[in-house]
C-alpha positions as CSV (number, residue, x, y, z in Angstrom):
1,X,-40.6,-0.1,-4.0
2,X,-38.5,-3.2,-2.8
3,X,-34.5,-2.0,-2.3
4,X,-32.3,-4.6,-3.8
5,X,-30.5,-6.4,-1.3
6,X,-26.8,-6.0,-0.6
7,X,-24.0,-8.3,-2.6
8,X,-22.7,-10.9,0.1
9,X,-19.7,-10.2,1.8
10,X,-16.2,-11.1,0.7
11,X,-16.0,-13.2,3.8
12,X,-18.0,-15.3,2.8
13,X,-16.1,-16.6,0.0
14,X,-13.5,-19.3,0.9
15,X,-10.9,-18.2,-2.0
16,X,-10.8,-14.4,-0.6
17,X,-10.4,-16.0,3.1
18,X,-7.4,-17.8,1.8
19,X,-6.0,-14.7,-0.1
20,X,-6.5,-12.4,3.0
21,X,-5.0,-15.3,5.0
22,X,-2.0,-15.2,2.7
23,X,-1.8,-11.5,2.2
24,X,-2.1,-11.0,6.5
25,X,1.4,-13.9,6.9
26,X,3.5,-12.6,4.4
27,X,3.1,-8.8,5.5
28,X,4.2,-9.7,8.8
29,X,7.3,-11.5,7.2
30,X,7.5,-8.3,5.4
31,X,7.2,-5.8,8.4
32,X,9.7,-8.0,10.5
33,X,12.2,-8.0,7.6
34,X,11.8,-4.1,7.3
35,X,13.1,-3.8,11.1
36,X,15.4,-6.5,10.9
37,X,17.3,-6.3,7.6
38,X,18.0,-2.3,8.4
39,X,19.4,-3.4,11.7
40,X,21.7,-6.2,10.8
41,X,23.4,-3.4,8.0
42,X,23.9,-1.1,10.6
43,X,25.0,-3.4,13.1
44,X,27.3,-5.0,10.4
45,X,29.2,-2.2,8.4
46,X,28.3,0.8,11.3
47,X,26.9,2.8,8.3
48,X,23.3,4.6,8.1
49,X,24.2,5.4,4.3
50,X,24.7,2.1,3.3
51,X,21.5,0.9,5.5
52,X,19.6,4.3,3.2
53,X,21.0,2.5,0.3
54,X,19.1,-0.6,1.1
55,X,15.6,0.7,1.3
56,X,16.5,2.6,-2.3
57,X,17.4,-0.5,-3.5
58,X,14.8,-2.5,-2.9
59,X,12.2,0.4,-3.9
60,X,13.3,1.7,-7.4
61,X,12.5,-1.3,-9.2
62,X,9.6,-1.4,-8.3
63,X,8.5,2.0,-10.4
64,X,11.1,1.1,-13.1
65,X,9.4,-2.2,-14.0
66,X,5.9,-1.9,-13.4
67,X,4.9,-2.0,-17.1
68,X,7.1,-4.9,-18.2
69,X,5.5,-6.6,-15.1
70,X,1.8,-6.2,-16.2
71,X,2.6,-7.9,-19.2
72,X,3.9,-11.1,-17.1
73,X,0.8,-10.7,-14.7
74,X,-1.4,-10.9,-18.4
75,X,0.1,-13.7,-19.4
76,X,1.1,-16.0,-16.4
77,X,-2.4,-14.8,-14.6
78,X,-2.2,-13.2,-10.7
79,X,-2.7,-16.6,-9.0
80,X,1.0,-18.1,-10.6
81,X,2.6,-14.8,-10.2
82,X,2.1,-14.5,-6.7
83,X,2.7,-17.9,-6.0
84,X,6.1,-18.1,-7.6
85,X,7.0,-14.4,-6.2
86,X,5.9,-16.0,-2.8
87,X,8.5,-19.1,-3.4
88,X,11.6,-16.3,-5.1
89,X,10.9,-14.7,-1.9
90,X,11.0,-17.0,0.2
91,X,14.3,-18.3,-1.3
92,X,16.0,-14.8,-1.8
93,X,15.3,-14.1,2.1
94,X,16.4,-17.3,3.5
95,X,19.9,-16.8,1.3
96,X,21.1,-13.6,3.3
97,X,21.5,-15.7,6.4
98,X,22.8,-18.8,4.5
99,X,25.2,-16.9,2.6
100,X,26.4,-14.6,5.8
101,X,26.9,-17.7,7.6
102,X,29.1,-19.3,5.7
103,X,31.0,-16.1,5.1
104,X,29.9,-15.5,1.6
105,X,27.4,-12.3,1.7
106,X,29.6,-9.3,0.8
107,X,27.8,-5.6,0.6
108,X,27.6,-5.8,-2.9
109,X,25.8,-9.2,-2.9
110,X,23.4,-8.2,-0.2
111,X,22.8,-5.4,-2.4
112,X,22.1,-8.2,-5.9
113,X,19.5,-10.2,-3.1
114,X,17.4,-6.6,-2.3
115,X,17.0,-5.4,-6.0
116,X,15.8,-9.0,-6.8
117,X,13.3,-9.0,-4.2
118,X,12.3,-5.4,-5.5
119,X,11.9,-7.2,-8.9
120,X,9.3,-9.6,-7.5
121,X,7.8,-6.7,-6.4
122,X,7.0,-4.7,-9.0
123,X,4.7,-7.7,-10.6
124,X,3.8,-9.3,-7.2
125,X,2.0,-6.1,-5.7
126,X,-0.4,-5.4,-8.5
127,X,-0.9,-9.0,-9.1
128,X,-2.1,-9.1,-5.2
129,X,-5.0,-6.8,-6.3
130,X,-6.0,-8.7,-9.2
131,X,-6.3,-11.8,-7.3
132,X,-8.7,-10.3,-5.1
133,X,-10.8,-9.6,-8.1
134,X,-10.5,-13.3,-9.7
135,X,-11.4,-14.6,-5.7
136,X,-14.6,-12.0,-5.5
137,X,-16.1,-11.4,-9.5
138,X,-17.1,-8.5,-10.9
139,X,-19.4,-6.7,-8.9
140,X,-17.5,-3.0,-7.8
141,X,-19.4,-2.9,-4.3
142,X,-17.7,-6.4,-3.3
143,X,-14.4,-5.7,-4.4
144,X,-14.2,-2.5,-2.9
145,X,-14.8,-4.5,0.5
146,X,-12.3,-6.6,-0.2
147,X,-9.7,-4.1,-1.3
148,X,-10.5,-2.3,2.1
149,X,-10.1,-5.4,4.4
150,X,-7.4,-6.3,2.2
151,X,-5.9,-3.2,3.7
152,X,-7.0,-3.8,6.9
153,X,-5.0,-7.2,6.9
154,X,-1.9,-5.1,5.9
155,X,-2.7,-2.2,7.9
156,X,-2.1,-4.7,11.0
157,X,0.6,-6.1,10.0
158,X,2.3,-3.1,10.5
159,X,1.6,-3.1,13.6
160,X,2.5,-6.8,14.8
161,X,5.3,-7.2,12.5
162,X,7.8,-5.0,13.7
163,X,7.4,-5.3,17.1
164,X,7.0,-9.5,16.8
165,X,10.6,-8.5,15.2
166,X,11.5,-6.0,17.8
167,X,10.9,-9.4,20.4
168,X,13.4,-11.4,17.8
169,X,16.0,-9.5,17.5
170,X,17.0,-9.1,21.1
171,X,16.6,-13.3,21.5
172,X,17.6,-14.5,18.6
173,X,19.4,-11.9,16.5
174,X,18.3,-9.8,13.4
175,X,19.5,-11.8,10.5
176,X,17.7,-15.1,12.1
177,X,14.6,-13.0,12.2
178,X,14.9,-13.2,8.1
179,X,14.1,-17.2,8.2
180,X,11.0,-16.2,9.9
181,X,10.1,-13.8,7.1
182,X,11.3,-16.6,4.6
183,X,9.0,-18.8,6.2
184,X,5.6,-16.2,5.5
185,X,6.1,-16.5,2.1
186,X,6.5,-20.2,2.0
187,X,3.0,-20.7,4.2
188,X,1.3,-17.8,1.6
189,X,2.4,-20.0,-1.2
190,X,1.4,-23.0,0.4
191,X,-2.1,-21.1,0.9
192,X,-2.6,-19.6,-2.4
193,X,-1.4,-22.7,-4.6
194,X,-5.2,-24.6,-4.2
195,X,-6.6,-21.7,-5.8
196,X,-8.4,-22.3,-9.2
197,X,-6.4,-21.1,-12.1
198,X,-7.6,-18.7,-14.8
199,X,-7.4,-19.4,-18.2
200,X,-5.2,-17.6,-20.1
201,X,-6.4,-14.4,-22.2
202,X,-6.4,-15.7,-26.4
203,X,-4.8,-12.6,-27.7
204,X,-1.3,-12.0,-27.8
205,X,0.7,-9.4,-25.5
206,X,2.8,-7.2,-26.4
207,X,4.1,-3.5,-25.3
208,X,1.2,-2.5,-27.6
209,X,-1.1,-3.8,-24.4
210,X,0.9,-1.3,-22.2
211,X,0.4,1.6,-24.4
212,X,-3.0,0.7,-24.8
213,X,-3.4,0.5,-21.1
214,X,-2.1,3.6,-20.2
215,X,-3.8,5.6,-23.0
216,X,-7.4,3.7,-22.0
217,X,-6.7,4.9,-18.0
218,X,-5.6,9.1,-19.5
219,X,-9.4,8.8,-21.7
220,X,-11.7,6.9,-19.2
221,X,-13.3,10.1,-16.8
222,X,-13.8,7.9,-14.3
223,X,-10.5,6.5,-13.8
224,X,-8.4,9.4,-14.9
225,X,-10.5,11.3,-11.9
226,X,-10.0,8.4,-9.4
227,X,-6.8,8.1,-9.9
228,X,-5.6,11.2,-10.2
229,X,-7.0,12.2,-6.8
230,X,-5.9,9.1,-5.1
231,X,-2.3,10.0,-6.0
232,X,-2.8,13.7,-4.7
233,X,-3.8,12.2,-1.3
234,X,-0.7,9.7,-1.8
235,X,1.6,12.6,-2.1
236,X,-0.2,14.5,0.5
237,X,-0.3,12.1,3.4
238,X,3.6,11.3,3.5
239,X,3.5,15.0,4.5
240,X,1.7,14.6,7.2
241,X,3.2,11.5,8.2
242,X,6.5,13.3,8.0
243,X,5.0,16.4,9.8
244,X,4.1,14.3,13.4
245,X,7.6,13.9,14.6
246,X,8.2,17.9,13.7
247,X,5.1,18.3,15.7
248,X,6.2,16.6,18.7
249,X,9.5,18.3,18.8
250,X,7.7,22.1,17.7
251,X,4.7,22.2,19.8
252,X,4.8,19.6,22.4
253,X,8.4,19.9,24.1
254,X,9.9,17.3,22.0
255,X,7.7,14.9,23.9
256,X,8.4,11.0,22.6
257,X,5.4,10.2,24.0
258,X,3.2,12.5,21.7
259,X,5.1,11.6,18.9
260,X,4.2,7.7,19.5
261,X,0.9,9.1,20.4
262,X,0.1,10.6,16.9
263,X,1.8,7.6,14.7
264,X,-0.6,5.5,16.9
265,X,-3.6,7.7,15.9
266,X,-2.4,7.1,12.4
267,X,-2.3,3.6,12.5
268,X,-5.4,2.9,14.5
269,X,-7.5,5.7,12.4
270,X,-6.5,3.4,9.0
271,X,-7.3,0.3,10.7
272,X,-11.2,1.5,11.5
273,X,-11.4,3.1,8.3
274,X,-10.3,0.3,6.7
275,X,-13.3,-1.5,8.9
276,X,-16.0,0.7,7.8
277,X,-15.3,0.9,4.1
278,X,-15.7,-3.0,4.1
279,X,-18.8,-2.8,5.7
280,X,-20.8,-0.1,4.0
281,X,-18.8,-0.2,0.1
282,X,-21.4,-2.8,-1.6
283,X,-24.2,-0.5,-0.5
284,X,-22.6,3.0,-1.5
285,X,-21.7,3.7,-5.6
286,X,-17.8,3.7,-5.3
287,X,-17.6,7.3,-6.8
288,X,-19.8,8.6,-4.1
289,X,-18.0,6.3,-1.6
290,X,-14.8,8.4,-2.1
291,X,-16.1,11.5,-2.1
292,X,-17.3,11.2,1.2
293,X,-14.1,10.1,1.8
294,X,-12.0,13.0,0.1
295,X,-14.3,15.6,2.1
296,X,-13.9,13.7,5.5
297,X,-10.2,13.7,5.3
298,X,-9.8,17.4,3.7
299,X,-12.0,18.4,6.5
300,X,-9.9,16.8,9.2
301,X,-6.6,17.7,7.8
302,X,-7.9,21.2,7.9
303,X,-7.8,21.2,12.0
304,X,-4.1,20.3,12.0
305,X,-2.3,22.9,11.6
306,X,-3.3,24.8,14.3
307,X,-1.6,24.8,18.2
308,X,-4.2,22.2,20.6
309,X,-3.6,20.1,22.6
310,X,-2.1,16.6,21.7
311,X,-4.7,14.6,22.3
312,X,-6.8,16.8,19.6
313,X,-4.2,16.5,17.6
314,X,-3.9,12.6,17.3
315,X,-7.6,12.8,16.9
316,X,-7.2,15.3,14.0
317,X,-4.8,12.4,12.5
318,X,-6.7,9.6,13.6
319,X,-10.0,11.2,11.7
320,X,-8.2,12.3,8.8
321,X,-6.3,8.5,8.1
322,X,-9.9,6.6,8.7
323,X,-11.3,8.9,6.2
324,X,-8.7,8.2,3.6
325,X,-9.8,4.3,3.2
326,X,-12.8,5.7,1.4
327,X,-11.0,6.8,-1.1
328,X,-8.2,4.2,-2.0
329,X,-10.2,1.2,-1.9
330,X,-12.8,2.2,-4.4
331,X,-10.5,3.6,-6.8
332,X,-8.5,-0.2,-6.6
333,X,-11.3,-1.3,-7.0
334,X,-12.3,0.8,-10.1
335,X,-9.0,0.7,-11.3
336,X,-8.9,-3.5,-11.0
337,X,-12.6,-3.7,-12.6
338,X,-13.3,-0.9,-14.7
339,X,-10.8,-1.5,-18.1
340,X,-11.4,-4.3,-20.6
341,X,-10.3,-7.6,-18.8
342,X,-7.6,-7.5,-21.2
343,X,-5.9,-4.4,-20.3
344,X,-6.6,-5.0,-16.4
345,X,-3.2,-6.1,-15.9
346,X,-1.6,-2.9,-17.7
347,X,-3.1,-0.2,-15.7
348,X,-3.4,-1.0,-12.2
349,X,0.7,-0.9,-12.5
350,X,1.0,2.5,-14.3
351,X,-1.2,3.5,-10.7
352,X,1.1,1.6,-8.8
353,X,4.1,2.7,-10.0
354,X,3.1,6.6,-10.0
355,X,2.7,6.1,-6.2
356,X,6.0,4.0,-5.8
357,X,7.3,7.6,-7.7
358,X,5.2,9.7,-5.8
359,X,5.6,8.9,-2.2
360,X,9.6,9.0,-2.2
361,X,9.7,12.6,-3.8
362,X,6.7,13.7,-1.3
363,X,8.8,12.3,1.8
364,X,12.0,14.3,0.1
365,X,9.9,17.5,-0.8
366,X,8.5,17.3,2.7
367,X,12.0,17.1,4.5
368,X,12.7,20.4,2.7
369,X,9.7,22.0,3.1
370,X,10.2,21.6,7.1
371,X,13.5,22.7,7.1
372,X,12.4,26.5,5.7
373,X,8.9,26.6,7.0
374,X,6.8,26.1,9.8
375,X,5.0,23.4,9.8
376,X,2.0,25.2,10.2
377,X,2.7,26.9,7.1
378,X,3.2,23.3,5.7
379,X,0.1,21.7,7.0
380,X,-2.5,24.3,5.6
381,X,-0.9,24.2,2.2
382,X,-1.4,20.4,2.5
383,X,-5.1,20.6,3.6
384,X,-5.8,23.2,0.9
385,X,-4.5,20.3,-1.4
386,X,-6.6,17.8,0.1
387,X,-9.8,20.6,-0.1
388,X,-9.0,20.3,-4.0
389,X,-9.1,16.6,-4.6
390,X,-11.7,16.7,-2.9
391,X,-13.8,19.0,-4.9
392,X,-12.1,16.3,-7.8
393,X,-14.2,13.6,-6.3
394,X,-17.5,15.7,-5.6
395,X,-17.8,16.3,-8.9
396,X,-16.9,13.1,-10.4
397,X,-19.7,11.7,-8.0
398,X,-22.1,14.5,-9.2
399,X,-21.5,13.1,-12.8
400,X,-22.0,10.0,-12.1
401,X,-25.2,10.5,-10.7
402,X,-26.7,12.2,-13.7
């Protein structure tokens, strides 16, 4: 008996190079403007609220029109979306030093220019995904490689961005570092715009698509499960994130260089995982894909909590985020594939936006939780939480199999 042969890989396909070519340039713009835009408030007004008040800004739309923005992702198509969020962008970005300069950027406007680009957001995110899907077809295996080195490309530019920015800012200033963002999204346009368009779906859109699209992600098993776990590890893992620095300062003398040592880990732990998904996902089902993923990372998480040594430690974390991979890329990939091409664009952004929700109120939650508890006490709770989505996923992947 002959094994069918693996699906290509997304490299090979010129459209997907140009997409993760795009996606990699404007991340980095992204990841500079994070440092940079922060600083220049602070630096400005002398105010961490108003630089808090920034980041809120710019993040509740996102959550708050997710919907409305699968509509205009249905109608316009991803490729036009992300173009023309890549050109607002680039134009809203450029205007904060334009505007400064010339003595015409009060708080309040600054404030008008973030909530528009978190506007662009809210559509331009899950519009990414589904552009992945129109450069790669149908097949789950080959998406879920690209959703995973689609995360890889991101996954770096967090680390190059900010400290390309960090190198900026001390020559050139922070709000000149903004041009440079401005400037990613112009090349991303300029990368994306050759790409074929899609024709347009026949049937009309309305909010009734929305409905529709939540109602068909709450009955499918498959991507209720999927996505259900996914957002347990969402709102698990900003605990942990949040947990390192407590860490450092608890059980490691409030040693800096632990604490740089363990975001490392995290960092370089998603990058491999992100690595391996794309190389083994078109030969694994995607349901058993993440539970092998759910149990590696509830498994790792597990040896957290206890007092080691730091380098242990950052190999706990490091196991534990390339692990993870395993499970968000195939449930993009479910989530992007999986509903009736007409609906596509409707539930990816109910996913999207319960993350957007999720991840603020976990980093919130944890902050509390570390202020009453030990963080031991903290980190087992979390990797009894992990144990159970986990279970989720085993038994969605026994199902499947049957």
């Amino acid at each position: 008996m002959t094994t069918a042969p693996a699906p290509p890989s997304p490299l090979r396909s010129r459209q997907f190079r140009r997409v993760i070519v795009a996606e990699f340039v404007s991340s980095v713009g992204t990841q500079m403007t994070t440092l940079a835009l922060p600083w220049f408030v602070l630096m400005t007004s002398g105010s961490p609220a108003r630089m808090g008040l920034v980041f809120v800004i710019q993040i509740l739309p996102v959550p708050l029109l997710a919907m409305p923005a699968g509509l205009l992702v249905a109608r316009w198509g991803a490729r036009r979306v992300t173009v023309v969020g890549d050109v607002v962008n680039a134009v809203l970005l450029a205007a904060v030093p334009t505007l400064y300069q010339a003595d015409l950027l009060p708080f309040w406007a600054l404030l008008v220019i973030v909530a528009l680009v978190g506007c662009v957001a809210s559509a331009y995110l899950s519009a990414q995904r589904m552009l992945l899907a129109d450069a790669l077809g149908p097949d789950e295996g080959v998406v879920t490689a690209g959703n995973a080195l689609f995360e890889t490309a991101t996954s770096s530019a967090r680390l190059f961005g900010p400290a390309i920015a960090g190198f900026l800012i001390a020559q050139v200033g922070a709000l000149n570092v903004l041009w440079a963002d401005a400037a990613s999204f112009a090349l991303s346009a300029a990368l994306l715009t050759g790409l074929p368009r899609r024709t347009a779906a026949p049937e009309p859109l309305s909010a009734n698509n929305m409905a529709e699209g939540v109602r068909h992600l709450l009955r499918d098993p498959v991507l209720r499960t999927m996505s259900l776990a996914a957002l347990g590890y969402g709102t698990l893992m900003p605990v942990v994130l949040l947990a390192l620095p407590v860490m450092a300062d608890s059980r490691y003398d409030a040693d800096p260089h632990v604490a740089g040592l363990l975001l490392a880990a995290w960092g370089g732990g998603t990058a491999v995982g992100t690595l391996v998904v794309a190389r083994l996902a078109r030969r694994i089902p995607p349901t058993r894909f993440a539970a092998c993923g759910g149990i590696g990372t509830a498994v790792a998480l597990w040896f957290l909590p206890w007092d080691q040594p730091a380098a242990t430690a950052a190999l706990a974390v490091g196991t534990a985020c390339m692990f993870l991979p395993a499970v968000t890329a195939p449930a993009v990939a479910l989530l992007t594939l999986r509903p009736p091409e007409h609906l596509r664009p409707h539930v990816l952004p109910v996913f999207g936006a319960a993350v957007f929700v999720a991840s603020p109120v976990a980093y919130g939650t944890a902050g509390i939780l570390f202020e009453h508890l030990a963080v031991r006490t903290v980190l087992m709770a979390v990797a009894a939480g992990a144990g159970l989505c986990a279970l989720v996923l085993v038994r969605l992947a026994g199902r499947a199999r049957n």
